[in-house]
C-alpha positions as CSV (number, residue, x, y, z in Angstrom):
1,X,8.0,12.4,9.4
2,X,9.9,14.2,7.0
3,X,10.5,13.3,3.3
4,X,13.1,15.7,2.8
5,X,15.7,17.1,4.6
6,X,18.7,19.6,3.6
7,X,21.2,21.2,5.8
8,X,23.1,23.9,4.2
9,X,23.3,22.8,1.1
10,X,25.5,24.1,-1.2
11,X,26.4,24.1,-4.9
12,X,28.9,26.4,-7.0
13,X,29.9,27.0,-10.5
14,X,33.6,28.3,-10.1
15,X,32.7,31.8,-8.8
16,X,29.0,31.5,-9.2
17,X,26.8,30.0,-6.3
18,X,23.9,28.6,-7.2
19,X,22.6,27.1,-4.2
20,X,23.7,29.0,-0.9
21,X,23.7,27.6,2.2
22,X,19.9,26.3,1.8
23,X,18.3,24.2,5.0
24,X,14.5,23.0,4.8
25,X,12.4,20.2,5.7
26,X,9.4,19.2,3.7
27,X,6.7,16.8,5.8
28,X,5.6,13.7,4.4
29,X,2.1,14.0,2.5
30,X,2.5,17.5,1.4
31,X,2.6,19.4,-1.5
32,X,5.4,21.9,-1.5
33,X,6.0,24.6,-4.1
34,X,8.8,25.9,-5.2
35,X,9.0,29.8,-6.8
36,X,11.6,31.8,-8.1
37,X,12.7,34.0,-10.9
38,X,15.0,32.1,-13.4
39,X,18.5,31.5,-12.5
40,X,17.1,31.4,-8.7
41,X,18.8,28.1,-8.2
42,X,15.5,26.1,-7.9
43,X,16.5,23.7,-10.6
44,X,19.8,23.4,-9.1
45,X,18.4,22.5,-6.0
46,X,16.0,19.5,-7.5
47,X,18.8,18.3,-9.5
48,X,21.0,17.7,-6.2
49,X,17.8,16.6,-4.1
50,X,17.5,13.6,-7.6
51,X,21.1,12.9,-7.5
52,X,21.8,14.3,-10.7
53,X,24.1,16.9,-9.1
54,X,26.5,16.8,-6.3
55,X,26.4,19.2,-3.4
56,X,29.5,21.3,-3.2
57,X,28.6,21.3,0.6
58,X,26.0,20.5,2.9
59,X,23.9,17.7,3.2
60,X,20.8,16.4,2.0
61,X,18.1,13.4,2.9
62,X,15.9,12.3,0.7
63,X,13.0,9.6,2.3
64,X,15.8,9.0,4.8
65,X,18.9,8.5,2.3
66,X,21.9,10.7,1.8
67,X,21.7,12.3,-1.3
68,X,25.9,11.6,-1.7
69,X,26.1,8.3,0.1
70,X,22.9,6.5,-1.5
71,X,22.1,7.8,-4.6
72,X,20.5,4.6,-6.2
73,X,18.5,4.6,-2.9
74,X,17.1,8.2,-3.4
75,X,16.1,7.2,-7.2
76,X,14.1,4.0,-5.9
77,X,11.7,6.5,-3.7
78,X,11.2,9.1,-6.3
79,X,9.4,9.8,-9.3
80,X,9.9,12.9,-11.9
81,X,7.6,14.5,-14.6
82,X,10.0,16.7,-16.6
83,X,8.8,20.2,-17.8
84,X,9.9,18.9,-21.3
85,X,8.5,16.1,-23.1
86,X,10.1,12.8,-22.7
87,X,7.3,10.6,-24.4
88,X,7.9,8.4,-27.4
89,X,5.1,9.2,-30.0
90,X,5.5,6.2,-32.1
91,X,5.2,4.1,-29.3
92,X,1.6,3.2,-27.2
93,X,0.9,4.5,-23.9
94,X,1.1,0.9,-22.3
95,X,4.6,0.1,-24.3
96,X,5.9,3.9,-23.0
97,X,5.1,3.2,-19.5
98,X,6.5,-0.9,-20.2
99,X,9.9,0.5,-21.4
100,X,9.7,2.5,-17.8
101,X,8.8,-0.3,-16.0
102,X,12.0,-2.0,-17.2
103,X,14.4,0.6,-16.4
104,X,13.2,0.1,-13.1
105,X,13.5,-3.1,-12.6
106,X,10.0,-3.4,-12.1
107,X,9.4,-7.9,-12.4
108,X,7.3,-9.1,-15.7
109,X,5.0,-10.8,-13.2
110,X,3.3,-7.7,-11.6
111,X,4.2,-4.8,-14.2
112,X,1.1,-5.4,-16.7
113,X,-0.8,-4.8,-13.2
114,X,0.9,-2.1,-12.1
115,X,0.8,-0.1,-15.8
116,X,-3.0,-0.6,-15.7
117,X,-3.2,0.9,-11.9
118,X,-1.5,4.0,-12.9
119,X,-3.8,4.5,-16.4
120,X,-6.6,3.8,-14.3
121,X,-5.4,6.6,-11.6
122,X,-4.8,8.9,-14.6
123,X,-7.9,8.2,-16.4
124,X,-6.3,6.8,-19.1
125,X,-7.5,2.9,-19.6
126,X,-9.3,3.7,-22.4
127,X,-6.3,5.0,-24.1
128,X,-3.9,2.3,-22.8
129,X,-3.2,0.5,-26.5
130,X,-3.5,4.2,-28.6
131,X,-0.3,5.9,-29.4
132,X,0.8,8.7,-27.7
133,X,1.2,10.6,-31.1
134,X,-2.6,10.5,-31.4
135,X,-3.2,12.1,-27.2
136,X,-3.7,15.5,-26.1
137,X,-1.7,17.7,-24.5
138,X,-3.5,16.9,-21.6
139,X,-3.4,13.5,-21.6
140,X,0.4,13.4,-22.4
141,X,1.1,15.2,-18.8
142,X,-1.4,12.7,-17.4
143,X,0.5,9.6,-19.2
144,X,3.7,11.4,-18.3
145,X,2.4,11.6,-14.3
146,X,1.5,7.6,-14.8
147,X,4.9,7.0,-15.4
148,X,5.9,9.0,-12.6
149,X,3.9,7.0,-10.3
150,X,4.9,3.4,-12.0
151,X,7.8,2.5,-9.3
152,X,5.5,3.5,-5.8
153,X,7.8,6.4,-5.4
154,X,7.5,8.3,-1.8
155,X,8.3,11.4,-4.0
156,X,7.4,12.7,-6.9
157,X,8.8,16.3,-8.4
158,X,6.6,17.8,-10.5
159,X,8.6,20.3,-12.5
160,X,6.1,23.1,-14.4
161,X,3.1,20.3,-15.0
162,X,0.8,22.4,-16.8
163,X,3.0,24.9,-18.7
164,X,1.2,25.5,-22.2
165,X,-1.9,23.7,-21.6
166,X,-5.0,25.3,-22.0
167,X,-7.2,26.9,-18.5
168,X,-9.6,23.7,-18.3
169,X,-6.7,21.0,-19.0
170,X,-5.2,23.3,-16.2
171,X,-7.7,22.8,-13.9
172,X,-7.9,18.8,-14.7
173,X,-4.2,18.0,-13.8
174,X,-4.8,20.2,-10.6
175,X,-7.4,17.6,-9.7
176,X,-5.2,14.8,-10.6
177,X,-2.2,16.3,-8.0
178,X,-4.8,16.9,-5.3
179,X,-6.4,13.6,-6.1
180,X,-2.5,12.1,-5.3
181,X,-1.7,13.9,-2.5
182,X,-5.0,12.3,-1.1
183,X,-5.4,8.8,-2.5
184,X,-1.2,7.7,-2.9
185,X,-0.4,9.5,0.8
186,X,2.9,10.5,-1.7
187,X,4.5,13.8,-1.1
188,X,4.7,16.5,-4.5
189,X,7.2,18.8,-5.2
190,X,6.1,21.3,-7.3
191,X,7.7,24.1,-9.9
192,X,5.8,26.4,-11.2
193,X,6.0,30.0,-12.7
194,X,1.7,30.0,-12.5
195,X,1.1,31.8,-8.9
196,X,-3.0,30.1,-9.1
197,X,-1.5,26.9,-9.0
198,X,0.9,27.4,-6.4
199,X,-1.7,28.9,-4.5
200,X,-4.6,26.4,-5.0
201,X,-2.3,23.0,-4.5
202,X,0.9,23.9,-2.0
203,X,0.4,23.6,1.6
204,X,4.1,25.7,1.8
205,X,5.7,27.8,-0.8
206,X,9.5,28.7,0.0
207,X,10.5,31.5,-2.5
208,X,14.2,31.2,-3.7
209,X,16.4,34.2,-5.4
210,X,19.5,34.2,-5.7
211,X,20.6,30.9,-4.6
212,X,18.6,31.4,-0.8
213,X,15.3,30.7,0.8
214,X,14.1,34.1,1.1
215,X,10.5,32.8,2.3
216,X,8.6,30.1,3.3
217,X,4.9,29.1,5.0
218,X,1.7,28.7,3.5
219,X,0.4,30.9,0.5
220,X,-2.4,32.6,3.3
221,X,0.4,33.0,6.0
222,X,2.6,34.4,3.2
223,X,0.3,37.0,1.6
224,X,-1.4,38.3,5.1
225,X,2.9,39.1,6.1
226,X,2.6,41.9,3.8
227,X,-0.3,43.7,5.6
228,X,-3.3,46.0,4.6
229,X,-4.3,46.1,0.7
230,X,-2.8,46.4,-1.9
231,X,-3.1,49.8,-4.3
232,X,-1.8,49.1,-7.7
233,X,-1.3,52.4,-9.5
234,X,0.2,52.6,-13.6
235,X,2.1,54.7,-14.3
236,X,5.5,56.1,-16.5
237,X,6.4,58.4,-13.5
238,X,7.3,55.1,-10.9
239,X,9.8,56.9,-9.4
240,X,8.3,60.3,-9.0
241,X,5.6,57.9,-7.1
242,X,8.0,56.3,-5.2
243,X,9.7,59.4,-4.0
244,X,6.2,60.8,-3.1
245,X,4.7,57.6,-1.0
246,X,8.0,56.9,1.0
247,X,7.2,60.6,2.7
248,X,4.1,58.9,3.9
249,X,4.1,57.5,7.2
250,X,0.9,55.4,7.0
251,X,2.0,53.6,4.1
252,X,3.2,50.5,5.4
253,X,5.5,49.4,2.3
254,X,6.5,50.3,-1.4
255,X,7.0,48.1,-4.2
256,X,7.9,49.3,-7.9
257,X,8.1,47.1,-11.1
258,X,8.3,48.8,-14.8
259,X,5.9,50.8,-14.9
260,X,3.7,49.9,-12.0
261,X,3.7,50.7,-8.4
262,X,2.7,49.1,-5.7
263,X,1.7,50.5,-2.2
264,X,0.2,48.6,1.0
265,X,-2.0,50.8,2.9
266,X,-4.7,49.7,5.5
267,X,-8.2,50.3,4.8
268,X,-7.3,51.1,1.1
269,X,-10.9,52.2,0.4
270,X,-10.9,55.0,2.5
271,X,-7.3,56.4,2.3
272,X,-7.9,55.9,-2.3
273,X,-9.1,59.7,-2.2
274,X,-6.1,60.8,-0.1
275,X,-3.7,59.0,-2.5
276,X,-5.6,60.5,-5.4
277,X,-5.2,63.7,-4.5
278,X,-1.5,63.6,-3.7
279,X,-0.7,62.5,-7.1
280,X,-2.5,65.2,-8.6
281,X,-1.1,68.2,-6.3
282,X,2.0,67.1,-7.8
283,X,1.0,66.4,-11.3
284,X,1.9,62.8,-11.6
285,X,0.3,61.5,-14.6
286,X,-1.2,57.8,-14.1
287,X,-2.7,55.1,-16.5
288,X,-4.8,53.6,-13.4
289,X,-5.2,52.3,-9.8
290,X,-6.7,49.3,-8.6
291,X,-7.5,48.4,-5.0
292,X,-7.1,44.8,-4.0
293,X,-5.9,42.1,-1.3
294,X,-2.4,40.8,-1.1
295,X,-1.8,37.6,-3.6
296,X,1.3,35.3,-4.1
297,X,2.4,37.9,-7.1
298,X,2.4,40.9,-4.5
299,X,4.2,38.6,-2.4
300,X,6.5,37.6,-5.1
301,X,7.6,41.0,-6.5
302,X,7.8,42.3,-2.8
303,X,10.5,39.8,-1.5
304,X,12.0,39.4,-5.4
305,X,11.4,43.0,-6.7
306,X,10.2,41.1,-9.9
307,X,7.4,39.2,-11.3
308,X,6.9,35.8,-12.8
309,X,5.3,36.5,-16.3
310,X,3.9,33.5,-18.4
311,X,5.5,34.2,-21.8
312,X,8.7,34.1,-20.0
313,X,8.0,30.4,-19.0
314,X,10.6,28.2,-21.6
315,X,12.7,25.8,-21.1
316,X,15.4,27.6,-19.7
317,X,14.4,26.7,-16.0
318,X,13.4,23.0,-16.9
319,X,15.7,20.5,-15.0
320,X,16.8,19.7,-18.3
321,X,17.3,16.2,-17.2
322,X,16.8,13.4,-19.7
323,X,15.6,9.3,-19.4
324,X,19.3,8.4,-20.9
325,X,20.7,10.4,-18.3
326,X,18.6,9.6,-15.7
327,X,18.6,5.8,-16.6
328,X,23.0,5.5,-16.0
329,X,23.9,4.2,-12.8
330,X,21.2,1.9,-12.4
């Protein structure tokens, strides 16, 4: 069964094309990631997939409804956490998620019920009646997830959930999604610009530059494509490197970024000396090498040519999508 479903979808900006052409299907139940530098036309594609933009072509299904022809249907099966923060401080947690409720149309009979089902999924009971001005960063995602969850959606985007938080409030909203996937049967769609969560929670990861699909399978299928180990080697010389490896048969692939190199190689431990020595007969001067296996960043700069650093995470790539907005049409 599939949970989405997009055929050639399209979306341009006057001359500028966004989204290009872009068929997937994403299986019910799973977590699937989606990577890509900014201006990729990731966020593009969620806001078509949550009806908040209209495809220029191309079609879309979302749990079964046309993104163009059923548009209050699609927002009935899906839930969003923004990347920015859409809570009211002043107010409690229970009268944030109440307020949600409403806009839902969730009836006065069952939503008390239902608000305490989704604190108590989050781990937040004990906080129900505190205001959120007085929670954690932490447990604001985790309130912020609660809401997400309030309306039983069959979907739920998940657009950068941890960015800022610290490693071990990291690690506990990772348990939460896995704990989801699991317990709700509900399938995530996840943004992120941190390669260890994509890699811990997706069971696919399509990559997305420059308005295409460049890559998609599962993190293990996606780093074993590149082959052999990686040799990471710093240098200010990159392209004297580059010139040098690409005369060498046996090295299976080439990647440069600033002022590091990378070169896949099989057996890397025995062929280090051979590489070590071809650098110095031609006087290359390097910071250092490192000798390791593939990971989603390999694989990211290989198909992108660039790399997804943390301090450039901001709200640039955010869906930018806010309850007022999201609210109309109901």
């Amino acid at each position: 069964m599939l949970s989405i479903e997009t055929n050639n979808l399209t979306k341009k900006f006057q001359n500028l094309v966004a989204v290009d052409n872009i068929s997937l299907k994403v299986n019910h139940g799973e977590i699937f990631g989606l990577l890509g530098p900014n201006g990729a036309g990731k966020t593009t594609l969620i806001s078509m997939l949550v009806t908040m933009k209209k495809p220029t072509s191309g079609s879309a299904k979302v749990n079964g409804f046309e993104i163009k022809n059923n548009p209050n249907e699609v927002r009935s099966n899906i839930g969003i956490v923004f990347q920015d923060p859409s809570l009211d401080e002043e107010l409690t947690g229970y009268e944030n998620l109440e307020m949600h409720a409403a806009m839902y149309g969730i009836s006065k009979n069952i939503r008390k019920q239902r608000i305490e089902e989704v604190m108590k999924i989050v781990e937040l009971s004990d906080r129900i009646n505190d205001t959120v001005k007085t929670y954690s960063g932490g447990m604001r995602r985790r309130l912020e997830i609660a809401r997400g969850l309030l309306h039983y959606p069959k979907i739920l985007f998940l657009d950068e959930p941890t960015i800022g938080l610290d490693p071990q409030t990291r690690n506990h909203i990772w348990e939460y999604i896995k704990k989801l996937k699991k317990e709700q049967a509900i399938t995530i769609i996840l943004t992120t610009h941190y390669m260890d969560e994509a890699d811990l929670l997706c069971d696919r990861i399509a990559i997305i530059d420059h308005g295409k699909i460049i890559a998609l399978d599962s993190s293990n299928n996606l780093k074993n494509s590149l082959g052999g180990d990686v040799v990471t080697i710093e240098s200010n010389e990159c392209k004297k490197l580059n010139a040098l490896f690409k005369k060498a048969e046996w090295i299976k692939g080439i990647d440069c970024n600033e002022n590091k190199i990378n070169i896949r190689v099989s057996m890397a431990d025995k062929k280090i000396q051979k590489i070590i020595e071809m650098i110095s007969k031609n006087k290359i001067k390097i910071d250092s090498v490192n000798i390791h296996k593939p990971t989603l960043d390999d694989v990211f700069l290989h198909y992108t040519g660039k790399t997804i650093r943390e301090e450039n995470n901001s709200s640039k790539e955010s869906m930018k999508i806010r309850r007022k907005a999201w609210g109309r049409g109901r």
